[in-house]
C-alpha positions in Angstrom: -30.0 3.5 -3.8 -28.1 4.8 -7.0 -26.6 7.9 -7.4 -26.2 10.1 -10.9 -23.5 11.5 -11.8 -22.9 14.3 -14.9 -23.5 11.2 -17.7 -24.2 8.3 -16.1 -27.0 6.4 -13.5 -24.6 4.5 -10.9 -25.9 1.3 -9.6 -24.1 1.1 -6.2 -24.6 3.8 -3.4 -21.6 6.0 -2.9 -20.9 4.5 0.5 -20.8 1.3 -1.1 -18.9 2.1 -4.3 -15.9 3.8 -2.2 -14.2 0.8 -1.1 -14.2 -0.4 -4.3 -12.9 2.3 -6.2 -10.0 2.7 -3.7 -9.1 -1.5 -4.5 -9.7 -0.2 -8.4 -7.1 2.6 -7.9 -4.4 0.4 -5.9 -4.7 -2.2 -8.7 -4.1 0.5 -11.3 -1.6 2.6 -9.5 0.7 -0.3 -8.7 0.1 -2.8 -11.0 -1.4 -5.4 -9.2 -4.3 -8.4 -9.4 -7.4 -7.7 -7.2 -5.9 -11.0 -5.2 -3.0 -9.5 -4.8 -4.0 -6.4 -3.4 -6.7 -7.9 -1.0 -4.2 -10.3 -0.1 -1.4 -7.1 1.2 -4.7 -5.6 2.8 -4.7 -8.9 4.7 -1.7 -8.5 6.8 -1.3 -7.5 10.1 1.9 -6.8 10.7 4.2 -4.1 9.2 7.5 -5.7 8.4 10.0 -3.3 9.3 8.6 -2.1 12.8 6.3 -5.2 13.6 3.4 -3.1 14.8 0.1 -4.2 14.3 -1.6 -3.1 11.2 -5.7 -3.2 12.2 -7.7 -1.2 10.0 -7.2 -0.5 5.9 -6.5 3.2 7.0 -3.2 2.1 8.6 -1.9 -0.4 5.9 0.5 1.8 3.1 0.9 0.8 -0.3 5.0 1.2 -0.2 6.8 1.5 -3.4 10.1 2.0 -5.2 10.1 6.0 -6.3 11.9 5.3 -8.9 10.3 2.6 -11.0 7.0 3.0 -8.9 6.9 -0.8 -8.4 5.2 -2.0 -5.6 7.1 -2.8 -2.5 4.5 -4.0 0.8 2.5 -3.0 2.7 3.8 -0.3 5.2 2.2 1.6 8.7 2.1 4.9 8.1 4.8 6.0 10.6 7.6 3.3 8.6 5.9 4.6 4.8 6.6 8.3 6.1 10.1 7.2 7.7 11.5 5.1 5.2 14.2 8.3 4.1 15.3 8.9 7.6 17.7 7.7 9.9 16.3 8.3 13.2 16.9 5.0 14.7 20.0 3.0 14.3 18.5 -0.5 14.4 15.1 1.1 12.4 17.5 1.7 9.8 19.1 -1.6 9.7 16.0 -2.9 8.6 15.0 -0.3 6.5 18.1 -1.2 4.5 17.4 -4.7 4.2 14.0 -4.0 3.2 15.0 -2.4 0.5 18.0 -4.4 -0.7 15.6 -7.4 -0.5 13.3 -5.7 -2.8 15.6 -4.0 -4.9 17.2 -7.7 -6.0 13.6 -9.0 -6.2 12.7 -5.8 -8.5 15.6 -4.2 -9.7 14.9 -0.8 -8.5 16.8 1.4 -5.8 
């Protein structure tokens, strides 16, 4: 099935053209190969919390707010927590997780 849009005849569906527009926007937004990204959408395993990352939905494209360099891949709970300091030990990690990535980048 194609689908028109205001100038042009599309020649995927729309259900099949999402998925790939998202993977064009991460590659845009943060700089990366189309390897590289499906590679992060790969993993399983959040690195700061080690929960289990199933589905696309749950995996967060983490970056550096200041230079807007990519990071890792994040679950949503560490991605939305990464400013607080709720948990002592949480935080410890949080820390190095940065510090790692702030040599490896240069960004804080």
């Amino acid at each position: 099935m194609f689908y028109r849009s205001k100038d042009k005849l599309h020649g995927w569906c729309k259900p099949c053209a999402r998925p790939y527009n998202r993977l064009k926007f991460r590659c845009s937004k943060y700089k990366l190969t189309l390897e590289e990204v499906l590679f992060h959408l790969k993993k399983e395993q959040c690195p700061l919390c080690d929960g289990a990352l199933r589905t696309d939905q749950e995996k967060k494209f983490d970056h550096c707010p200041n230079s807007g360099r990519f990071r890792d891949v994040l679950c949503n709970t560490c991605n939305i927590a990464m400013g607080r300091k709720d948990n002592p030990e949480w935080d410890r990690r949080a820390t190095a997780y940065r510090e790692y990535h702030a040599e490896r980048h240069r960004c804080l």
